[in-house]
FITORFI-800252 format. One record per residue (C-alpha): residue in three letters; residue number from 1; x, y, z. Coordinates in pm, whole numbers, plus 50000, padded with zeros to 5 digits. Layout:
// residues N
+------+--------+-------+-------+-------+
: roti : vodren :     X :     Y :     Z :
+------+--------+-------+-------+-------+
:  ALA :    NUM :     X :     Y :     Z :
...
+------+--------+-------+-------+-------+
//
This chain:
// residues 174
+------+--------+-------+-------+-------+
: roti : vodren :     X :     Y :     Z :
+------+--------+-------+-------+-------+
:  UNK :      1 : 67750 : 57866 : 07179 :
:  UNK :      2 : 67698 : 58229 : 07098 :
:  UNK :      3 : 67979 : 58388 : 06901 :
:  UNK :      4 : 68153 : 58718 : 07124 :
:  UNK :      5 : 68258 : 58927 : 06883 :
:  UNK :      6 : 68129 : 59328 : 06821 :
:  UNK :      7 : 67860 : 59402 : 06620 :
:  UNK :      8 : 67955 : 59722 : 06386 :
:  UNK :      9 : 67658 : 59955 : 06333 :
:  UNK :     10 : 67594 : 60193 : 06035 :
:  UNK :     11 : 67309 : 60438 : 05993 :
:  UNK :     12 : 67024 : 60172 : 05885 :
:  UNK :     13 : 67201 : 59845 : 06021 :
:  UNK :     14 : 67325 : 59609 : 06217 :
:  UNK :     15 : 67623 : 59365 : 06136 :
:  UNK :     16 : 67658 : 59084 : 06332 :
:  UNK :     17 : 67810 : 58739 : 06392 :
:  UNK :     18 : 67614 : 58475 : 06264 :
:  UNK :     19 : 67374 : 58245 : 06495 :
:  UNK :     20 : 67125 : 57970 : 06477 :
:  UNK :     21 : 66875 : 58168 : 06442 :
:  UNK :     22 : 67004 : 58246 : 06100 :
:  UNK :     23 : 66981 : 57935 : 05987 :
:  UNK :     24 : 66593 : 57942 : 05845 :
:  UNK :     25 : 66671 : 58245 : 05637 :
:  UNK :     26 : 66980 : 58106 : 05519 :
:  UNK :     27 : 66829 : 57760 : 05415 :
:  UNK :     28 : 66594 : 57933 : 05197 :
:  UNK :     29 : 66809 : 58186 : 05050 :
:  UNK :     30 : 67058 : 57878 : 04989 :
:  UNK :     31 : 66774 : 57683 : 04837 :
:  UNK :     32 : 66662 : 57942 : 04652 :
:  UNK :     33 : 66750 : 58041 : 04274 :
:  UNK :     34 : 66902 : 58365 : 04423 :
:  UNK :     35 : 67228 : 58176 : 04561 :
:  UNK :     36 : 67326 : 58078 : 04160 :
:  UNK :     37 : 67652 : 58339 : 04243 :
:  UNK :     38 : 67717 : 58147 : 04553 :
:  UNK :     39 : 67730 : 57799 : 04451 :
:  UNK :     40 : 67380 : 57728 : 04497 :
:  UNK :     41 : 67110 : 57604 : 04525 :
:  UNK :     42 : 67226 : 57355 : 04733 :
:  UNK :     43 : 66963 : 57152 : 04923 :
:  UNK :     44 : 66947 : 57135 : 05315 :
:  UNK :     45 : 67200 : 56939 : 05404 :
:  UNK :     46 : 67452 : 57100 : 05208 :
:  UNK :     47 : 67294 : 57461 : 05265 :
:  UNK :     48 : 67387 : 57282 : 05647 :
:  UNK :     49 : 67725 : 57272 : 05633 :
:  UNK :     50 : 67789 : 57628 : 05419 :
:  UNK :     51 : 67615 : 57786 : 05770 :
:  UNK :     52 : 67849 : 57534 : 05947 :
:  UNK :     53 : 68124 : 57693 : 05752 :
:  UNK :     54 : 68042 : 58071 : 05792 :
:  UNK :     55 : 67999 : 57993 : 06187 :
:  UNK :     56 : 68340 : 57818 : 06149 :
:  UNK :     57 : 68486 : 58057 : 05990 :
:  UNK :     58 : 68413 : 58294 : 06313 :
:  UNK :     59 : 68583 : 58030 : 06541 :
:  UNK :     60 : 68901 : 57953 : 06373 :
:  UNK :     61 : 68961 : 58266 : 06240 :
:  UNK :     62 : 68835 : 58506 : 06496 :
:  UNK :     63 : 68641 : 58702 : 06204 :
:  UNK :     64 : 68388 : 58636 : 05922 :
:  UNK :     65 : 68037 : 58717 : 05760 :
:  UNK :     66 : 67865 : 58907 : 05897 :
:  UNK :     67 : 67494 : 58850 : 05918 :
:  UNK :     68 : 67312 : 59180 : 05810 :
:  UNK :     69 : 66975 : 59352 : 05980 :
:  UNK :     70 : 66781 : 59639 : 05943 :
:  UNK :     71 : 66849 : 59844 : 06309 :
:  UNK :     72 : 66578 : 59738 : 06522 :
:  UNK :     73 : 66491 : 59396 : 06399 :
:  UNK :     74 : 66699 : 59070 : 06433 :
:  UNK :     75 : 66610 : 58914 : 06117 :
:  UNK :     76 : 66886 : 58840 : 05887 :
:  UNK :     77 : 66815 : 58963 : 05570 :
:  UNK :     78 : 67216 : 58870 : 05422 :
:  UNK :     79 : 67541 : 58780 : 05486 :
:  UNK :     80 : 67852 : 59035 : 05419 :
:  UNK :     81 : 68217 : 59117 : 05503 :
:  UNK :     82 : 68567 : 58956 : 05551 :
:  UNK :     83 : 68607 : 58621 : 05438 :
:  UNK :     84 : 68945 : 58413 : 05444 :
:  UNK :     85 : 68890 : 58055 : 05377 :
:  UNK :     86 : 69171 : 57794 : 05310 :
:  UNK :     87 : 69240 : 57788 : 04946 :
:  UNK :     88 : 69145 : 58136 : 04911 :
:  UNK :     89 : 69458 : 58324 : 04765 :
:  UNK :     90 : 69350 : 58665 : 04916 :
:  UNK :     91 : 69103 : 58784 : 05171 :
:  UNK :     92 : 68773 : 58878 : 05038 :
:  UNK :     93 : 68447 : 59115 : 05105 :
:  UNK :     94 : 68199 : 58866 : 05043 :
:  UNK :     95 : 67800 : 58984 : 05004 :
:  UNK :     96 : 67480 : 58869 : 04944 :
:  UNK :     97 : 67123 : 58973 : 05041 :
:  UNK :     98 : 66883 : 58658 : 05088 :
:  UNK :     99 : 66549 : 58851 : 04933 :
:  UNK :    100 : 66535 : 59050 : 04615 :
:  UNK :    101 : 66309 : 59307 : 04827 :
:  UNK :    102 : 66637 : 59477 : 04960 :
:  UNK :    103 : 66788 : 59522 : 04617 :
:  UNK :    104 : 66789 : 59919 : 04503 :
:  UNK :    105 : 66834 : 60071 : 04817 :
:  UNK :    106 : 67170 : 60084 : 04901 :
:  UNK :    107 : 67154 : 59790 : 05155 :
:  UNK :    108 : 67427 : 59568 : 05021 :
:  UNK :    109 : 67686 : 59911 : 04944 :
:  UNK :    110 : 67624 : 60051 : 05336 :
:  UNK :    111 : 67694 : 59708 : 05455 :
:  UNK :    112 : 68000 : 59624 : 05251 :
:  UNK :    113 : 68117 : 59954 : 05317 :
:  UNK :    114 : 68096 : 59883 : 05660 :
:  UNK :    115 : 68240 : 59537 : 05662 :
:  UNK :    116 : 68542 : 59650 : 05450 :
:  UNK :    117 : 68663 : 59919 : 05698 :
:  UNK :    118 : 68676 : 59730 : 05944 :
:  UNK :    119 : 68871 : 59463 : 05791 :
:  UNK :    120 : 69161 : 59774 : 05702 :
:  UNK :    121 : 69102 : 59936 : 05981 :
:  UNK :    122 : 69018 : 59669 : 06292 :
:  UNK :    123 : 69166 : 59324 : 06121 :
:  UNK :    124 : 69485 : 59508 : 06015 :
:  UNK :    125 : 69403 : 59366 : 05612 :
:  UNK :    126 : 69664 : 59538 : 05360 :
:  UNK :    127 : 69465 : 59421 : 05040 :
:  UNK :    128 : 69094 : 59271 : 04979 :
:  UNK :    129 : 68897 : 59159 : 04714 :
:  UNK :    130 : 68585 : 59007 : 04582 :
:  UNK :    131 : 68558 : 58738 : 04352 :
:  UNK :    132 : 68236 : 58780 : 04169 :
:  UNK :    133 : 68056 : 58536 : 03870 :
:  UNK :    134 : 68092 : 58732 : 03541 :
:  UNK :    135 : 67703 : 58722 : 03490 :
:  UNK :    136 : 67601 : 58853 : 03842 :
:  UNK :    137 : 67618 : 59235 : 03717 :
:  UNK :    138 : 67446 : 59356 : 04022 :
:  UNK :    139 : 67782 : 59253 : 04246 :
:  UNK :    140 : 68005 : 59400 : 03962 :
:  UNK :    141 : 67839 : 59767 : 04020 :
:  UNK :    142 : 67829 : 59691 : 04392 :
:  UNK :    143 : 68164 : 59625 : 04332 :
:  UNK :    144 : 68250 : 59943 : 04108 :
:  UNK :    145 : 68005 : 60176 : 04386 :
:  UNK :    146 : 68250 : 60048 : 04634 :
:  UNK :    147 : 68568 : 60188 : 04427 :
:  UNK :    148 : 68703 : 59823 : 04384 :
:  UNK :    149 : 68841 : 59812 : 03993 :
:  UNK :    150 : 68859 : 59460 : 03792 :
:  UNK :    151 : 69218 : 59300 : 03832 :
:  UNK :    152 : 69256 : 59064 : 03552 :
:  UNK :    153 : 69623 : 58945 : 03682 :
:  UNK :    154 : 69532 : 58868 : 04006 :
:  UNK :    155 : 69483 : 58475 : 04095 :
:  UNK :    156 : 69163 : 58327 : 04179 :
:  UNK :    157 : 69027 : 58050 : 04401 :
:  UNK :    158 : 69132 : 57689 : 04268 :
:  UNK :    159 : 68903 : 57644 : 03999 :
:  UNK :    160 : 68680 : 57941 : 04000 :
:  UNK :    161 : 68602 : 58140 : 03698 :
:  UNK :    162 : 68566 : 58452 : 03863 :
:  UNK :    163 : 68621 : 58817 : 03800 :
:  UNK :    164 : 68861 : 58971 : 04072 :
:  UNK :    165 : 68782 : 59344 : 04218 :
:  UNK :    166 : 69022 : 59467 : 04400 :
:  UNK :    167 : 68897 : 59697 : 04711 :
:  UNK :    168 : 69135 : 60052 : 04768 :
:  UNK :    169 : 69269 : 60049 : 05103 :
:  UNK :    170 : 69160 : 60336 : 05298 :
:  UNK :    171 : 69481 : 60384 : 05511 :
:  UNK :    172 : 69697 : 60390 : 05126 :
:  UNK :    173 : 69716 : 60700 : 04947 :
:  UNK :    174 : 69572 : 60651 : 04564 :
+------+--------+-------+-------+-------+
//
């Protein structure tokens, strides 16, 4: 089953729904040291049903993570954007890029970017955030780059010890 949803496009990439030919790079990302923030590593049947539950997501929710390329390829080189599970008190802008070789260049900021305006401006969303691991610094100034600020009162996911950024809404005056 292909999910039929848009793809939104920026200047260097392509955001699109999720597919099984995602699932190598996300097994190895998931396996990999580099998914500590994410709850991993996991190994491959767990990393199994996370992919099950970002393709999920699409299906019952009629939005989710986007998987992100660089325009003119169809590898996925990360995952980013809306993200509502149960159990989640408030919608969040999820991201993460699967290989270290895409940090520094503004990859994971255009793609957020992206993903957040069209959860304001598309999905209707009034309020997002992201709930990021006090020690991954690089998704606090992604975070910060994106104007989100730190929101100490508001609550987190059962159980989580997680900062909370709140994103600005676009379509609100500051």
């Amino acid at each position: 089953m292909k999910l039929d949803f848009p793809d939104i496009e920026t200047e260097r990439l392509v955001l699109r729904p999720p597919s099984l030919d995602d699932w190598p790079g996300f097994a190895a990302f998931v396996a990999s040291p580099r998914s500590v923030h994410v709850g991993g590593p996991k190994p491959e049947d767990q990393a199994w049903r996370a992919f099950g539950h970002v393709v999920g997501h699409w299906v019952l929710r009629d939005f989710g993570a986007y998987v992100v390329c660089l325009k003119g390829s169809s590898r996925a080189i990360g995952l980013v954007g809306p993200w509502a599970p149960v159990g989640w008190p408030e919608p969040e802008i999820a991201w993460s890029l699967w290989d270290s070789a895409y940090e520094g260049q503004g990859i994971a900021c255009e793609a957020a970017r992206a993903a957040r305006d069209h959860a304001f401006r598309t999905l209707g969303w009034t309020t997002a955030v992201s709930y990021i691991q006090p020690e991954n610094v690089r998704s606090i100034r992604l975070a910060e780059r994106l104007g989100a600020r730190l929101d100490d009162a508001a609550p987190r996911p059962d159980g989580e010890r997680c900062l909370v950024y709140r994103h600005p809404n676009p379509g609100v005056a500051a």
